[in-house]
C-alpha positions as CSV (number, residue, x, y, z in Angstrom):
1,X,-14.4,-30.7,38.6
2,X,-17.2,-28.7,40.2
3,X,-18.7,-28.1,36.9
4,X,-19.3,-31.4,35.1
5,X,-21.9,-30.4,32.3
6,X,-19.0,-27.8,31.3
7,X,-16.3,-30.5,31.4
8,X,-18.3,-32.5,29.0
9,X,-19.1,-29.6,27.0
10,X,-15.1,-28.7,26.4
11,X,-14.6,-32.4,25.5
12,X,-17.3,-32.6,23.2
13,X,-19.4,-34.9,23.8
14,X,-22.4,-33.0,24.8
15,X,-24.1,-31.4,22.1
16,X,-25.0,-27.5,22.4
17,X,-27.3,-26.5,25.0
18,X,-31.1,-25.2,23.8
19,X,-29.9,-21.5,24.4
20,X,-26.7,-22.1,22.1
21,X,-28.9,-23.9,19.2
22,X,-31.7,-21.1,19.3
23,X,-28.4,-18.4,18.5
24,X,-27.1,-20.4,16.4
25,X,-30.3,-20.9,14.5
26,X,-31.1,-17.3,14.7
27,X,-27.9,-16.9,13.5
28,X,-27.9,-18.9,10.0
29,X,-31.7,-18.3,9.6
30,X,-31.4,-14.5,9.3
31,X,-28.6,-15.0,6.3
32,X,-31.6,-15.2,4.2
33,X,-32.4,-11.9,4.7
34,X,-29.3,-10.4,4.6
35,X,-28.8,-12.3,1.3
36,X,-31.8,-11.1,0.0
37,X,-31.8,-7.7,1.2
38,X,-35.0,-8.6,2.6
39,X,-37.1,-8.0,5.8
40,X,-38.4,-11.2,8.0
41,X,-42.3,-9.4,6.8
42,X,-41.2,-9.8,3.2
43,X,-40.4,-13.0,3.1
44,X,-43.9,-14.4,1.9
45,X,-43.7,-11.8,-0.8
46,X,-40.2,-12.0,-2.0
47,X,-41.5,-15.9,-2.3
48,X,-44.3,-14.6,-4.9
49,X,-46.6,-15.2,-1.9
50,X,-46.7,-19.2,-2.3
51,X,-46.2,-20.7,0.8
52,X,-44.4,-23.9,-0.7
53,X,-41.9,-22.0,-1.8
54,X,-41.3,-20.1,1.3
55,X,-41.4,-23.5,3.0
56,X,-39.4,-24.7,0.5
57,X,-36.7,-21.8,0.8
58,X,-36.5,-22.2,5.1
59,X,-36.1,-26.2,4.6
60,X,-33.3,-25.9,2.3
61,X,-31.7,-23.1,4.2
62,X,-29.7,-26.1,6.5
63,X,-28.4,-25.5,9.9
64,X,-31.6,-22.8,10.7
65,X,-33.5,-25.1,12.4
66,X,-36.0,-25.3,10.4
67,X,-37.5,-29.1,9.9
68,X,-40.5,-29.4,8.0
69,X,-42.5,-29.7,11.1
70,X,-41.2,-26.8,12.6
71,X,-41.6,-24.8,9.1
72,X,-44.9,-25.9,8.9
73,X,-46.0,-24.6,12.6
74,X,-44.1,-21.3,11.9
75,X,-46.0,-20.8,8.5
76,X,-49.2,-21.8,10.1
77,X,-49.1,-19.4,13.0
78,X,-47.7,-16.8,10.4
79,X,-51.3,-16.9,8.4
80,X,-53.1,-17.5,11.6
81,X,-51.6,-14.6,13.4
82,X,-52.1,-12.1,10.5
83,X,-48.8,-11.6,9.5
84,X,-49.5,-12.4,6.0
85,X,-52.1,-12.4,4.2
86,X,-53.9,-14.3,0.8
87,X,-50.9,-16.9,1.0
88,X,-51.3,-19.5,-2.3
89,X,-50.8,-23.2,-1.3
90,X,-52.0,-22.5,1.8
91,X,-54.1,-25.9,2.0
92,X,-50.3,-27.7,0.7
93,X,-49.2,-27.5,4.5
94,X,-50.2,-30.3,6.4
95,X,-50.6,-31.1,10.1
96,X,-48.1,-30.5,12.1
97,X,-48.6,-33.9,13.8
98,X,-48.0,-34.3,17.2
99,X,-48.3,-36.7,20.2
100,X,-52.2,-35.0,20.6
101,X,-53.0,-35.2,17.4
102,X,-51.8,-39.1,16.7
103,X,-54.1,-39.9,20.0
104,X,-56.7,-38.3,18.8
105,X,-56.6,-40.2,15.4
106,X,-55.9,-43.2,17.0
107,X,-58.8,-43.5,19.8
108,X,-61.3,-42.1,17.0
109,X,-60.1,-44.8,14.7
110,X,-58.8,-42.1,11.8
111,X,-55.8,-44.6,12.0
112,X,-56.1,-48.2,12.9
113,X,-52.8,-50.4,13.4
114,X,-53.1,-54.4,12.9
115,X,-51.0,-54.7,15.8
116,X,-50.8,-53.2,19.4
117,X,-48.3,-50.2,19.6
118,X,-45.5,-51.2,21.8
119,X,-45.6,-48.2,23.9
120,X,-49.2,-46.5,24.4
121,X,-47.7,-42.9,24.7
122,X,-45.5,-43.4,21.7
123,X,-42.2,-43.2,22.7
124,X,-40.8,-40.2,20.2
125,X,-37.0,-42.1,20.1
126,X,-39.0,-45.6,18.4
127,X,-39.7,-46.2,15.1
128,X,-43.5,-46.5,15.7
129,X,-43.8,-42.9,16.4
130,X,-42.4,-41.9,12.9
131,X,-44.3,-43.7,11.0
132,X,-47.3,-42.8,12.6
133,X,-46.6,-39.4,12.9
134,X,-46.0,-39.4,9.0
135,X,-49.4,-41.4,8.3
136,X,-51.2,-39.5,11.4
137,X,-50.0,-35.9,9.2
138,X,-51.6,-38.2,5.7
139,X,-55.1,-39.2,7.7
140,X,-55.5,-35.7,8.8
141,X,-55.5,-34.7,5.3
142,X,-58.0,-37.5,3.8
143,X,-60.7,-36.4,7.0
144,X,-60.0,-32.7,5.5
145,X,-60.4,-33.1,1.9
146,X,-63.1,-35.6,2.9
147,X,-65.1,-32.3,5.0
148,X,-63.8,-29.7,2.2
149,X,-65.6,-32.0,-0.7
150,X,-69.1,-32.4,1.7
151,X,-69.2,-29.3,3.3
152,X,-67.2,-26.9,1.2
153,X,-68.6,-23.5,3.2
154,X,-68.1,-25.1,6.5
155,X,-64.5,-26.5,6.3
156,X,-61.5,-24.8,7.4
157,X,-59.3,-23.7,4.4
158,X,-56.0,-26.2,5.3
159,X,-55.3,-29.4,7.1
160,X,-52.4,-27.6,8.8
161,X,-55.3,-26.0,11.3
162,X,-56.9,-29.3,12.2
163,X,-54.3,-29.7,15.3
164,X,-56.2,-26.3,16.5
165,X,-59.4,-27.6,15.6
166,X,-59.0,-30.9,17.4
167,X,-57.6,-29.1,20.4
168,X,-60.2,-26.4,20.4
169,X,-63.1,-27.8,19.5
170,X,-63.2,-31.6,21.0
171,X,-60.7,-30.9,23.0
172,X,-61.6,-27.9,25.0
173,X,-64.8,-27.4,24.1
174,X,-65.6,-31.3,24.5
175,X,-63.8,-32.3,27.5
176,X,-65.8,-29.6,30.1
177,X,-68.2,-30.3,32.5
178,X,-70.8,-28.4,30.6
179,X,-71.4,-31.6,28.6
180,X,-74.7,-33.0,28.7
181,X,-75.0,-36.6,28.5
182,X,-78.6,-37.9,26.4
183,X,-79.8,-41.2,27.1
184,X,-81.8,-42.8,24.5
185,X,-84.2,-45.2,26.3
186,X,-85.0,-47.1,23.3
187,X,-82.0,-48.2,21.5
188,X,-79.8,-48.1,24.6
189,X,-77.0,-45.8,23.3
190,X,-76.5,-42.8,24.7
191,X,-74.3,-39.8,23.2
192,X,-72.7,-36.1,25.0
193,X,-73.9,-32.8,23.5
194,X,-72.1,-29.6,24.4
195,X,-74.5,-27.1,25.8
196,X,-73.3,-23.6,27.2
């Protein structure tokens, strides 16, 4: 055949393409609405404007393609982007823990593992990566309640945004040449400061 991905796709045993997912998602995710009589802007509301239980109400909705991480993202940008507003629960959602974030935890010693990690990039299809994408998401949470209970005024208001303060802050702000680097002469340590 001249067209072997369609072949496999008419037998089966290929699974729908990212295009055919994202319509079917669409698809199933918008029966909410249309069972609720509802717009995609009231869905916060219609959920008595508690996050959990809009989180809770996408999870549940199966075949939508909404996974907790995914929901979690989704809801995050949502409250991030303006769309709603004065959500309750808001500090509930976690991070949505990624290959960035689990580095980050792991070179800054948030997580520590008794043993080496097989694969230094985490291979997503091993086990290792699960479980420390589930305690990376926990850790996250303990350095956030940790900063909320010392510096109530200066800590963000959820875990969920640490990803963007890890990225922003050390990871944009901290990785560009405008870093100085200070020398202490005496003790022999030396540390980077950002200056503009």
């Amino acid at each position: 055949t001249s067209e072997p991905e369609t072949f496999l796709k008419n037998l089966g045993i290929t699974s729908l393409s990212q295009s055919d997912k994202r319509v079917k998602y669409a698809k199933k995710a918008s029966q909410i609405l249309i069972d609720h009589k509802i717009e995609a802007y009231d869905l916060l509301g219609f959920c008595g404007n508690d996050i959990l239980k809009l989180r809770n109400l996408l999870i549940s909705n199966k075949g939508s393609g909404f996974g907790n991480k995914k929901t979690d993202i989704f809801l995050r940008d949502m409250i991030v982007l303006g769309v709603w507003k004065n959500p309750k629960n808001f500090d509930k959602l976690d991070v949505a823990s990624d290959i960035n974030t689990m580095k980050v935890a792991l070179r800054s010693g948030i997580i520590k593992t008794d043993i080496a990690l097989i694969s230094s990039f985490l291979d997503v299809f091993c086990y290792q990566y699960g479980l420390i994408d589930e305690i990376n998401a926990l850790a996250w949470r303990k350095v956030w309640e940790i900063w909320s209970r010392k510096y109530p005024t200066e800590s963000i208001e959820s875990p969920c945004l640490i990803d963007y303060f890890v990225y922003r802050v050390i990871g944009k702000d901290f990785c560009k040449e405008t870093l100085c680097i200070f020398k202490c002469e005496t003790k022999k340590h030396e540390f980077k400061w950002h200056s503009a």
